[in-house]
N, C-alpha and C positions, 0 to 999 in steps of 0.2 A: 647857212641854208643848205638840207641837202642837193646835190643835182639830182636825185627823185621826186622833188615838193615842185608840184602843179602850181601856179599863179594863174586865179580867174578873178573875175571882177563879179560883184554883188552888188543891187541896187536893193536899198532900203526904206521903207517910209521913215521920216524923222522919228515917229512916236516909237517902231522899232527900234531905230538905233537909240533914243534915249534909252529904251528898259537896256538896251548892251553895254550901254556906257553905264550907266547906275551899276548894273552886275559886276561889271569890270573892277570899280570902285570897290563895291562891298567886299567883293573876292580875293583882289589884290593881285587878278591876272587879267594879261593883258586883254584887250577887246577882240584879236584875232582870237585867241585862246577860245575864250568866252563863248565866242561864237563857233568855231570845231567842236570845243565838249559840247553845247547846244544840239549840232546839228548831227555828234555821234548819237546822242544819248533820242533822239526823235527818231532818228534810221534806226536805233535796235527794238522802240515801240511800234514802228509801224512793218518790222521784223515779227515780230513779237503778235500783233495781229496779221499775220500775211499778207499784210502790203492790203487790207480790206480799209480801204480810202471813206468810204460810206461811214463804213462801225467808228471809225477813227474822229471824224466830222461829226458825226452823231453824238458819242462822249464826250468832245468837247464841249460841246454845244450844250447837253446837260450840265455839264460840271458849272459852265459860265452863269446856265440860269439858276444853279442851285448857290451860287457863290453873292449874289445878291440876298440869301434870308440865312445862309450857312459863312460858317467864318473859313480863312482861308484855311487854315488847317484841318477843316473835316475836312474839306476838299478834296486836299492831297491824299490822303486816305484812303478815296476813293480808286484802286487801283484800274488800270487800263482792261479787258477780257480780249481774250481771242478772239477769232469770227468764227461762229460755229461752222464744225465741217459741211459741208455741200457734197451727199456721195450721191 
């Protein structure tokens, strides 16, 4: 371990940690891992819309209702949009 690597503590709901541990399996890396690429790859989308928390919740929130009559793969498809500028 480097002496730069921070140790915090994370509480999870089980149903979270089952999809980590499923990932972990399928991937073949470990559950910490799992969860850094996770939590990289979320901080460069919500980067990515400038931290607009609303637009971010709101896409979700489509994708999830459209994922009940669309299969997962349109889904993904569906890429993330910036938040329009505010000048």
């Amino acid at each position: 371990m480097s002496s730069k690597t921070v140790i915090t503590q994370l509480r999870f709901e089980p149903a979270l940690l089952k999809k980590i541990t499923e990932a972990a399996q399928k991937t073949g890396l470990s559950k910490a891992d799992v969860m850094r690429l996770a939590m990289e790859t979320g901080l460069q989308d919500l980067r990515r819309l400038r931290f607009d928390l609303p637009t971010l919740i709101s896409q979700s929130a489509r994708l999830s209702e459209t994922s009940v009559s669309n299969t997962a793969s349109e889904n993904l498809s569906q890429p993330l949009r910036p938040a329009e500028d505010v000048g």
